[in-house]
N, CA, C and O atoms as CSV, one atom per row, in Angstrom:
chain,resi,resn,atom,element,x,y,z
A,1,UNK,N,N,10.977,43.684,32.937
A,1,UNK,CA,C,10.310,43.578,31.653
A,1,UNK,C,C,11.212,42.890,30.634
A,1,UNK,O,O,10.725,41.957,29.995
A,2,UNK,N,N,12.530,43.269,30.406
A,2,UNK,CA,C,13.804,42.677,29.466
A,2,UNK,C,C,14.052,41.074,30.059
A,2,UNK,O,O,14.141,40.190,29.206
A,3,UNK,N,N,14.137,40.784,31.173
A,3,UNK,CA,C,13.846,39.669,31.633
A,3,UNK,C,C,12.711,38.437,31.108
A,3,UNK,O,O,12.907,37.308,30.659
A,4,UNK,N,N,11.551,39.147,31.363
A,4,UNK,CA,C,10.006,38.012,30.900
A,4,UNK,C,C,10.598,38.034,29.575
A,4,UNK,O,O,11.261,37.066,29.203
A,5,UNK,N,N,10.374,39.336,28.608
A,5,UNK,CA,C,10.678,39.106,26.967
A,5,UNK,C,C,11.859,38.228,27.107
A,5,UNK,O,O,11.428,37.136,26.736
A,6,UNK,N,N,13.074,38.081,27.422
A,6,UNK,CA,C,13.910,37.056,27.259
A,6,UNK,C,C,13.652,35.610,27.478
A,6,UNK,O,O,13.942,34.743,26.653
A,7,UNK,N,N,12.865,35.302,29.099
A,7,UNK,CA,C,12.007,34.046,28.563
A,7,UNK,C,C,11.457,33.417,28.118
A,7,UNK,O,O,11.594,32.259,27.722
A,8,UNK,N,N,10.429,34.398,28.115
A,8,UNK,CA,C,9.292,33.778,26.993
A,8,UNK,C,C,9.705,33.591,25.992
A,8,UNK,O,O,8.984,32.972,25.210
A,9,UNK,N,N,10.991,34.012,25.560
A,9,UNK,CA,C,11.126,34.414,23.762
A,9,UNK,C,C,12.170,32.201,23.354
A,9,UNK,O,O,12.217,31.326,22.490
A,10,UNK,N,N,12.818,32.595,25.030
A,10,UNK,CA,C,13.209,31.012,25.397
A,10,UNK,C,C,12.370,30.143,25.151
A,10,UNK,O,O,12.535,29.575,24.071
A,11,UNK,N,N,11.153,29.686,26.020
A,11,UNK,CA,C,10.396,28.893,26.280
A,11,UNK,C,C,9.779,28.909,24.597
A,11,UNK,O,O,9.731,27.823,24.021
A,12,UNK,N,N,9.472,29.752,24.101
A,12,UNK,CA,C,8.910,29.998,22.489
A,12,UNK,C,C,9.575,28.905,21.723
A,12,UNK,O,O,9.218,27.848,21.204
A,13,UNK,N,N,10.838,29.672,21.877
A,13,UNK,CA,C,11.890,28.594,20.933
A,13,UNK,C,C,12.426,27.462,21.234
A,13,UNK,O,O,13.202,26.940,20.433
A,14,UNK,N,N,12.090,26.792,22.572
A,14,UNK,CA,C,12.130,25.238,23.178
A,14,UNK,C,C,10.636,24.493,22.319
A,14,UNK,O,O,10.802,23.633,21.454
A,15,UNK,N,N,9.717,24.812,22.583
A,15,UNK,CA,C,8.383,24.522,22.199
A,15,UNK,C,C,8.686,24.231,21.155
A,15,UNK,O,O,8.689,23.028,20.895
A,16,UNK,N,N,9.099,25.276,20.025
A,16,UNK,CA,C,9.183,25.445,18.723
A,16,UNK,C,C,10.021,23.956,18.085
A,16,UNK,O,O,9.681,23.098,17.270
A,17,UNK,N,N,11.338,24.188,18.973
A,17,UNK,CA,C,12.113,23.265,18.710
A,17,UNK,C,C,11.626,21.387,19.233
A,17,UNK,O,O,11.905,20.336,18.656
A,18,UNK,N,N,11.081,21.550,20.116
A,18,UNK,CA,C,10.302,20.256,20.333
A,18,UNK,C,C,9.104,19.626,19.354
A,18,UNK,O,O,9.048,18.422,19.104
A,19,UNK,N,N,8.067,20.695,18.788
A,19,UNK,CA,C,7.531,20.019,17.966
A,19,UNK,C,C,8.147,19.733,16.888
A,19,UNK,O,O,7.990,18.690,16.254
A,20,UNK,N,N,9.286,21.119,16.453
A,20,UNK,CA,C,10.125,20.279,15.358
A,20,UNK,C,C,10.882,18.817,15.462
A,20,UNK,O,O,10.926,18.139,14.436
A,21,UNK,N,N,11.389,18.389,16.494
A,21,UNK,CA,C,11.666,17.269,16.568
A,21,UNK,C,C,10.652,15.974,16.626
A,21,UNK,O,O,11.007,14.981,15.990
A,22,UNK,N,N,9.243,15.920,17.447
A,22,UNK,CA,C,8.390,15.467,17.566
A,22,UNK,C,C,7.865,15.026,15.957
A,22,UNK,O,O,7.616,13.863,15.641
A,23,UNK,N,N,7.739,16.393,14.882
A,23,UNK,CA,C,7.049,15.924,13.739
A,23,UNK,C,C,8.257,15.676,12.554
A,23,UNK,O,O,7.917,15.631,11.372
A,24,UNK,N,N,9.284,15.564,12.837
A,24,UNK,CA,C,10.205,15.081,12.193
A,24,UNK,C,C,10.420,13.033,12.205
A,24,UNK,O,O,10.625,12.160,11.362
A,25,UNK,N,N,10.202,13.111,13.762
A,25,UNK,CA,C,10.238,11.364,14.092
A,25,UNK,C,C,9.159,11.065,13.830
A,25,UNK,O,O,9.250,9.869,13.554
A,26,UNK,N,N,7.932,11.422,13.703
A,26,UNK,CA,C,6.682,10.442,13.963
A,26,UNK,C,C,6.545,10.263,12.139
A,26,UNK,O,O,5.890,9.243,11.925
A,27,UNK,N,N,6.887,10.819,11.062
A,27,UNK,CA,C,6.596,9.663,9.886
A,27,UNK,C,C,7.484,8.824,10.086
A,27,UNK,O,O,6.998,7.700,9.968
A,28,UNK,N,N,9.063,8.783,10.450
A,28,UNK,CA,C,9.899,7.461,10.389
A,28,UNK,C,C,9.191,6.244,10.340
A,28,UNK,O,O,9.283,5.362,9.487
A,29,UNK,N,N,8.138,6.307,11.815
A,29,UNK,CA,C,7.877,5.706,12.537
A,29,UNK,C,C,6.340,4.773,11.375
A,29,UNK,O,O,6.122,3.562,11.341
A,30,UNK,N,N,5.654,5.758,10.687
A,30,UNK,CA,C,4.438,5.466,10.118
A,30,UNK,C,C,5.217,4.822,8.982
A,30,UNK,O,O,4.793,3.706,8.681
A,31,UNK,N,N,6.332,5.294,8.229
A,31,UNK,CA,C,7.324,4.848,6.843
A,31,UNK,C,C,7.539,3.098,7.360
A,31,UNK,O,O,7.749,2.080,6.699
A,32,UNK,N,N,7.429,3.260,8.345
A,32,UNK,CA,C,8.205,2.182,9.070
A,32,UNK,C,C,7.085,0.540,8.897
A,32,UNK,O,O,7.607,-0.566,8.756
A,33,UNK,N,N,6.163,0.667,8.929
A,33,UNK,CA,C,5.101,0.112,9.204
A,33,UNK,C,C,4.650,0.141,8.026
A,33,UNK,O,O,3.593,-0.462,8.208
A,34,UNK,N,N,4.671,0.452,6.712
A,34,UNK,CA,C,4.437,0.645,5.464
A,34,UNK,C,C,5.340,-0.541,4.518
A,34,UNK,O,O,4.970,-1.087,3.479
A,35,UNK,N,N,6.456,-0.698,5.161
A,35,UNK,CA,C,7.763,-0.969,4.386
A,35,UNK,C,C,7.257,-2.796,4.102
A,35,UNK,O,O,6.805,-3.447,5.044
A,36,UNK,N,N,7.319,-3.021,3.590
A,36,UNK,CA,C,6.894,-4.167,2.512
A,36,UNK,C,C,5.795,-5.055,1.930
A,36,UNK,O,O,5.740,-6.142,1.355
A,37,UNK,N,N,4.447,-3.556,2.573
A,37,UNK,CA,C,4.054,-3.859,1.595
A,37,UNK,C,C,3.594,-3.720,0.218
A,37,UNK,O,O,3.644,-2.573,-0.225
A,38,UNK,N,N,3.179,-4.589,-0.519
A,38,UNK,CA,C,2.796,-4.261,-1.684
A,38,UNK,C,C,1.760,-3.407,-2.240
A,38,UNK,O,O,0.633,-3.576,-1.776
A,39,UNK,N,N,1.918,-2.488,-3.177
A,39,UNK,CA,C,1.467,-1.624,-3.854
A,39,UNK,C,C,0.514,-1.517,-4.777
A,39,UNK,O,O,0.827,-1.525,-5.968
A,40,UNK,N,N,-0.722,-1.406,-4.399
A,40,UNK,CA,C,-2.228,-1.401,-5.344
A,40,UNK,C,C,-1.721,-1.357,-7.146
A,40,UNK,O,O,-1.253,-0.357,-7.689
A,41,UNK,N,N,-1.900,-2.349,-7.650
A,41,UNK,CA,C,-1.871,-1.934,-8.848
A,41,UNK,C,C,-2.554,-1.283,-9.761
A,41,UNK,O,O,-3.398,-1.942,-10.368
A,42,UNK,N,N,-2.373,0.304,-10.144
A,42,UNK,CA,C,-3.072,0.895,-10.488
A,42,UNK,C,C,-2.387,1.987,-11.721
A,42,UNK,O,O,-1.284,2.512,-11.569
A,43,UNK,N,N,-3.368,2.234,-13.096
A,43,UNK,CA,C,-2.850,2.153,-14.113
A,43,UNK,C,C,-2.464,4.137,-13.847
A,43,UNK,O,O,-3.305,4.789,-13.229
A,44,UNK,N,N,-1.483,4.678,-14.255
A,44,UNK,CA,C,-1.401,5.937,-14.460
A,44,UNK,C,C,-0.398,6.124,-16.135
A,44,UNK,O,O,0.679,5.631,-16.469
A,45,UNK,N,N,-1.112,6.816,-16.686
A,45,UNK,CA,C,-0.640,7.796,-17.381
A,45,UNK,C,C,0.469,8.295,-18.010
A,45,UNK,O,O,0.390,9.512,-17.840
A,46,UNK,N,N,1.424,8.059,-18.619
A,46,UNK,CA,C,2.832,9.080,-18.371
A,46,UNK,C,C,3.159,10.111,-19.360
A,46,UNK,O,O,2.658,9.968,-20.475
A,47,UNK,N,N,3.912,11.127,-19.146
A,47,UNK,CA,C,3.850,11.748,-20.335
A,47,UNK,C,C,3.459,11.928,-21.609
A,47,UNK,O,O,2.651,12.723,-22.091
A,48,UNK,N,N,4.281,10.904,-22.208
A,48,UNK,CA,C,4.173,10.598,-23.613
A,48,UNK,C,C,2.714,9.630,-23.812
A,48,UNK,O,O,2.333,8.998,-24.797
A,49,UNK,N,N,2.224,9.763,-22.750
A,49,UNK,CA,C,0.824,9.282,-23.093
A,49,UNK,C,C,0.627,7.655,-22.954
A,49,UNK,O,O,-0.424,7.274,-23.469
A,50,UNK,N,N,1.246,6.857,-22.496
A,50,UNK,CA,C,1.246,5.353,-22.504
A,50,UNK,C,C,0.532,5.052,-21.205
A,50,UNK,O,O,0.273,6.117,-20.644
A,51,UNK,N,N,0.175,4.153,-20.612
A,51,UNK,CA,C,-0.329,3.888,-19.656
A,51,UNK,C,C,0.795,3.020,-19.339
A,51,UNK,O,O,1.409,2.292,-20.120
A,52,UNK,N,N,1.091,3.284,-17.409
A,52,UNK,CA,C,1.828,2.536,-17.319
A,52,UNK,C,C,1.357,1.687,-15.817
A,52,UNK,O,O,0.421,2.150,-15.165
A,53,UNK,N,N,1.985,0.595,-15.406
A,53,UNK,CA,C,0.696,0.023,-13.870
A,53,UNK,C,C,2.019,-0.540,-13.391
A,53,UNK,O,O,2.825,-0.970,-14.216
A,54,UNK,N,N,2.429,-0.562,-11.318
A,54,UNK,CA,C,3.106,-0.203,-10.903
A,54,UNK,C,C,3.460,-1.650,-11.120
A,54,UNK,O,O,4.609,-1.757,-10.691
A,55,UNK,N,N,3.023,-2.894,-11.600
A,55,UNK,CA,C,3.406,-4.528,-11.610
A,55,UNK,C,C,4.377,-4.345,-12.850
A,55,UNK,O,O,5.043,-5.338,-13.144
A,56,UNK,N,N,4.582,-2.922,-13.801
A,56,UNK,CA,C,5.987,-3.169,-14.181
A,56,UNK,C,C,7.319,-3.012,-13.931
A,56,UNK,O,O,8.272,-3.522,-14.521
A,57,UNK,N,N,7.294,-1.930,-12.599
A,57,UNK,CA,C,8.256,-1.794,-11.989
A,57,UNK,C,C,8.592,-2.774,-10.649
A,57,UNK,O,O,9.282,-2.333,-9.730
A,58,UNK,N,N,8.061,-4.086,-10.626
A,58,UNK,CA,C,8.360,-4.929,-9.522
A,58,UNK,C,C,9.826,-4.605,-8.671
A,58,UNK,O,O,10.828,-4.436,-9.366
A,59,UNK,N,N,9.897,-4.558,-7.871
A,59,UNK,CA,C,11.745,-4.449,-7.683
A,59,UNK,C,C,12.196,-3.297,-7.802
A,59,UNK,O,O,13.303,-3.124,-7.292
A,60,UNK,N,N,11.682,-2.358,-8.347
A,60,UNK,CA,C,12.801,-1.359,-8.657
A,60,UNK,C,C,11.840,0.055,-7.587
A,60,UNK,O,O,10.711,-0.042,-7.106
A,61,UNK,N,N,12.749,1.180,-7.511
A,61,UNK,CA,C,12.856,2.421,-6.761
A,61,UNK,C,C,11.278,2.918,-7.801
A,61,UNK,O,O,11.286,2.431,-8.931
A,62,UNK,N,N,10.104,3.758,-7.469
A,62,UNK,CA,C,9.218,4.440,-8.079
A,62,UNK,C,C,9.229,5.533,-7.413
A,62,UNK,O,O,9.272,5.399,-6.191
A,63,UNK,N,N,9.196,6.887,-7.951
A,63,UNK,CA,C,8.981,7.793,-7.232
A,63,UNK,C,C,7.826,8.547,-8.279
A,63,UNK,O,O,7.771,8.759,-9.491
A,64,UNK,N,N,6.814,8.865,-6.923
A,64,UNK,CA,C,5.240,9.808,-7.830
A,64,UNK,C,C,5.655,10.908,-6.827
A,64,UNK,O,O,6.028,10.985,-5.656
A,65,UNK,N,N,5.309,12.017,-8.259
A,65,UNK,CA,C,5.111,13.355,-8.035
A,65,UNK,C,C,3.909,13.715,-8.427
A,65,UNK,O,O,3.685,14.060,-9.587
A,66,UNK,N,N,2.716,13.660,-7.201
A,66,UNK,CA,C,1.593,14.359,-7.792
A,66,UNK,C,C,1.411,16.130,-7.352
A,66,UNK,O,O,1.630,16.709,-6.288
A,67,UNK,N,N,1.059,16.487,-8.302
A,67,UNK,CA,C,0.773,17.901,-8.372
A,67,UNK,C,C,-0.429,18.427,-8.447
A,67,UNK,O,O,-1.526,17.875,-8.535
A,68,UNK,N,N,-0.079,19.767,-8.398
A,68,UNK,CA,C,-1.781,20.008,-8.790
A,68,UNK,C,C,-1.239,22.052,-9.039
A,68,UNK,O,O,-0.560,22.979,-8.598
A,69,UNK,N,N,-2.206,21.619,-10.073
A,69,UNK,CA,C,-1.268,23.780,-10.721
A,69,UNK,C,C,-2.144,25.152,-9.553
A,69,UNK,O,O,-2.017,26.370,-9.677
A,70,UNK,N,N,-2.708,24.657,-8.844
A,70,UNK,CA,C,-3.953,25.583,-7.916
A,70,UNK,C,C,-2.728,25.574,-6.521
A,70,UNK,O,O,-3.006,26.118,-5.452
């Protein structure tokens, strides 16, 4: 009986550890295929209330944080 529980508890945590590796590589892979192109220009919002559209940041790093309070 101490035996099976020790395998299974193995085989659990191989599995476990395989899809963790599995869903760790497969966005690289989608990031990958993304990478130059260009970005819908589309107007958002910013804090202080200005509208801003992503053809002003040509060139440079953008990072969106969308949220949601739910």
């Amino acid at each position: 009986m101490r035996q099976t529980f020790a395998f299974n508890t193995a085989i659990f945590a191989l599995v476990v550890f395989a899809f963790t590796v599995l869903a760790i590589a497969q966005p690289a892979k989608n990031l990958e295929a993304l990478k130059g192109n260009i970005v819908p220009d589309f107007p958002l919002r910013s804090i202080d209330g200005k509208v801003q559209k992503f053809s002003q940041f040509r060139g440079k790093v953008v990072l969106l944080n969308f949220w949601s309070p739910y």
